[in-house]
C-alpha positions, 0 to 999 in steps of 0.5 A: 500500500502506498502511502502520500502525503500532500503538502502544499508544493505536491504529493509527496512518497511518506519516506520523502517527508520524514524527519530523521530525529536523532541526528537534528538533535545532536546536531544541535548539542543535544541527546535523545533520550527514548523512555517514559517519564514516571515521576517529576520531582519538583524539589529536586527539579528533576525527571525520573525515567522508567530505565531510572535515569533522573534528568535535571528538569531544565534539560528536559522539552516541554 
């Protein structure tokens, strides 16, 4: 099944439209981080992850 997508210059194939994510972020001095959020402690100003990683709040995008 094909998939298109139409923006305002055509049609487009979905694999022409997608962004690739991880690369964008490192470029911009970031790191992606796929997990859930589980817990926002608001004292420490930190987010807890599912893998229990603990993220300062201010790294963190809305």
């Amino acid at each position: 099944m094909k998939r298109l997508v139409l923006l305002g210059a055509g049609h487009y194939r979905f694999d022409q439209c997608r962004v690739l994510v991880e690369p964008t972020v490192i470029a911009a001095g970031g790191r992606l981080v796929l997990d859930r959020a589980v817990e926002l402690r608001a004292a420490e100003q930190e987010v807890v992850l599912a893998s229990g990683e603990r993220l300062p709040s201010q790294h963190v995008a809305p």
